[in-house]
C-alpha positions in Angstrom: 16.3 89.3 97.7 16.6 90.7 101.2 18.2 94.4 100.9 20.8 95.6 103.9 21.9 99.1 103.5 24.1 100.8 106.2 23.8 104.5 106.5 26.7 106.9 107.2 26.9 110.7 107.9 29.8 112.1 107.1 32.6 113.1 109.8 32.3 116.3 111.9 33.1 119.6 109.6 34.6 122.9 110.2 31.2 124.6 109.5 29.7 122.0 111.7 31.7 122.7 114.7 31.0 126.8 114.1 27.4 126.2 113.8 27.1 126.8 110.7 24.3 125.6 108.4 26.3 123.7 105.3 23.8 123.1 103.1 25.2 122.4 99.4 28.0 124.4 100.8 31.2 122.4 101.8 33.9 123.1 104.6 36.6 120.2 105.2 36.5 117.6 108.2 38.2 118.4 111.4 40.2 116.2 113.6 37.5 114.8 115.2 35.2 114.3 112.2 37.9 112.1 110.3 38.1 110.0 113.9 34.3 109.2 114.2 34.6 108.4 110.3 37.8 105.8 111.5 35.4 104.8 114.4 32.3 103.8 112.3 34.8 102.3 109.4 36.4 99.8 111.7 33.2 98.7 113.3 31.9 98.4 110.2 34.4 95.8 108.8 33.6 94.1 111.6 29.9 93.6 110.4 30.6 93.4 106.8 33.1 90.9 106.5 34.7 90.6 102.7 33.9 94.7 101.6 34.7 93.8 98.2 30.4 92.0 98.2 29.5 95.5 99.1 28.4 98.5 97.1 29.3 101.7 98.4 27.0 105.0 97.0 28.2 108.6 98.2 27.2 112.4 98.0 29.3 114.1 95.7 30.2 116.6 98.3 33.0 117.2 99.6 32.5 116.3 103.5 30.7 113.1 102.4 33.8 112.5 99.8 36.4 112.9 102.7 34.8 110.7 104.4 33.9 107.9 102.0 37.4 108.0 101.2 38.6 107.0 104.9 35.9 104.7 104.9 37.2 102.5 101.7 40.9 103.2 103.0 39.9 101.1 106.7 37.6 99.2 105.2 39.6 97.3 101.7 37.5 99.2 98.9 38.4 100.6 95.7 37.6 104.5 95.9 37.0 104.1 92.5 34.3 101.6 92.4 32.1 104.3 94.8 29.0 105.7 92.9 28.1 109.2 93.3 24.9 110.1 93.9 23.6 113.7 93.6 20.3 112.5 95.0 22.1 112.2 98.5 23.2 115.5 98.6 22.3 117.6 101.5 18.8 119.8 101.6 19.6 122.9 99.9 19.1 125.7 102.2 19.4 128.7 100.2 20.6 131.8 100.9 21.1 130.1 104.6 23.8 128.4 103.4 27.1 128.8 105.4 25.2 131.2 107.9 24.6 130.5 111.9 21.0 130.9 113.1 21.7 133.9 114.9 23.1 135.5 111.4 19.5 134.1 110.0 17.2 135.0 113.2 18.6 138.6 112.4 17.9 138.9 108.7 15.1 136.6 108.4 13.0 136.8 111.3 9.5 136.5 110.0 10.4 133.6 107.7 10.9 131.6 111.3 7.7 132.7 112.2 5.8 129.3 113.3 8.7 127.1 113.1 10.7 124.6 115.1 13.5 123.4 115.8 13.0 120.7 113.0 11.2 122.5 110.0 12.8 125.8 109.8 14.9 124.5 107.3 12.5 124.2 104.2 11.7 127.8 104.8 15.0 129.4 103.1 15.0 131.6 100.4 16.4 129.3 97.3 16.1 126.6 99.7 14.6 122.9 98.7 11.1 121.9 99.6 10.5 118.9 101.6 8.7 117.4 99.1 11.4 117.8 96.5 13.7 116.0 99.0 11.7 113.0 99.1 10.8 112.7 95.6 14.8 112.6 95.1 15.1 110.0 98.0 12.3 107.8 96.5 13.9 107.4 93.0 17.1 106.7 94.8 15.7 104.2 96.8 13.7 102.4 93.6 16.8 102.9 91.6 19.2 100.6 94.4 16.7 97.5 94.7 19.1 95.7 92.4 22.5 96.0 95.2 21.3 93.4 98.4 24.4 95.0 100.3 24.9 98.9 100.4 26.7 101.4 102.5 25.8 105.1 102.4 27.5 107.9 103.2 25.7 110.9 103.0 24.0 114.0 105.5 22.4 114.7 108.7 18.6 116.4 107.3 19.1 113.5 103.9 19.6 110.9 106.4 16.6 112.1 108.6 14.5 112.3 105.6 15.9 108.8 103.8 15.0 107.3 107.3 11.8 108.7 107.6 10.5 107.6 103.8 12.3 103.7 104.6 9.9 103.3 107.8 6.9 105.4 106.2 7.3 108.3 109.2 5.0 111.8 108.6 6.9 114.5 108.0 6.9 116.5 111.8 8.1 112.0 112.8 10.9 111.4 110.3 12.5 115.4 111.1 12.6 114.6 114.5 14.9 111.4 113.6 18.6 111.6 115.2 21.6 112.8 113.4 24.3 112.8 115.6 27.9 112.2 113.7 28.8 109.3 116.4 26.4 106.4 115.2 25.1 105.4 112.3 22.4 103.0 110.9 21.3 99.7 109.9 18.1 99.7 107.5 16.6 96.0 107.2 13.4 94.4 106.3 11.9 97.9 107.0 13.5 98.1 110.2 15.8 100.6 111.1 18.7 99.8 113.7 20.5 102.4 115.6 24.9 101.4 115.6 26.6 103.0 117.8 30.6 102.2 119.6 30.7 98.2 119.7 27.1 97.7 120.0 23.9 97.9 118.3 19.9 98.4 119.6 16.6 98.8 118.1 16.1 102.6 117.5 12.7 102.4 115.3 10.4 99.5 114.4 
């Protein structure tokens, strides 16, 4: 049986738009985060066809919620046939949570010591390790072989990280792995396809 799983992240956020890191946190989605939600959910009934041969597997947090909910509203699916999924939940960042990296930078300046960009993450007080992450992916990822159609709606570092463990990336590869909120993804025979607007291109092989 030949798996197809589209991934979503969920709609820009209030925290999101502060610069503010959400963690297992929750703020609602602005304006703009329920119209690139709208955006991906039309074009994706365009590639679906019938949605009702489709399972649909959510975060149980809020943002991702909101979102899955104007997804199924464009799209012709029952809200109530959604699974949640704690194992899609964002990284847990700790006592980060809800902070902006200049409110972390201040308090927690060796703890970014030899970091970047990518990894500072995993270093949070309380936070999740990478490797916790992945084991959680993983078992999602054995326990879905039995659905040969699946959208996902779930978060920018998960996504990353899901990505990363579908095309068997390193670590320092599958962090580095886009995340913007305006395109979303098409994982296939291993392959991983980049959707953005009305068009789609090979992103990773």
């Amino acid at each position: 049986m030949q798996q197809k799983i589209y991934l979503l992240r969920h709609g820009e956020t209030n925290y999101n738009r502060e610069g503010r890191y959400q963690g297992q946190l929750d703020s609602p989605l602005t304006e703009l985060g329920r119209e690139q939600v709208q955006q991906h959910a039309r074009m994706l009934k365009t590639l679906i066809g019938d949605a009702t041969d489709w399972k649909i597997a959510t975060s149980p947090l809020g943002r991702a919620m909101q979102s899955t909910a104007l997804l199924c509203e464009t799209i012709g699916y029952d809200v109530n046939d959604v699974e949640q999924d704690h194992r899609l939940t964002e990284v847990a960042v700790g006592q980060w949570a809800g902070l902006t990296m200049a409110e972390i930078q201040h308090t927690w300046p060796d703890l970014l010591a030899d970091t970047d960009v990518f990894n500072w993450y995993f270093r949070a007080p309380g936070g999740e390790s990478y490797e916790a992450v992945v084991s959680r992916l993983t078992s999602w990822l054995e326990d879905i072989q039995q659905y040969s159609k699946l959208i996902v709606v779930s978060h920018g570092l998960t996504s990353r990280i899901l990505r990363g463990i579908y095309a068997g990336l390193q670590k320092e590869d599958a962090l580095k792995l886009e995340v913007s909120q305006d395109i979303f993804f098409k994982l296939a025979n291993k392959k991983i396809t980049r959707i953005c607007s009305n068009f789609e291109d090979d992103y990773y092989l």
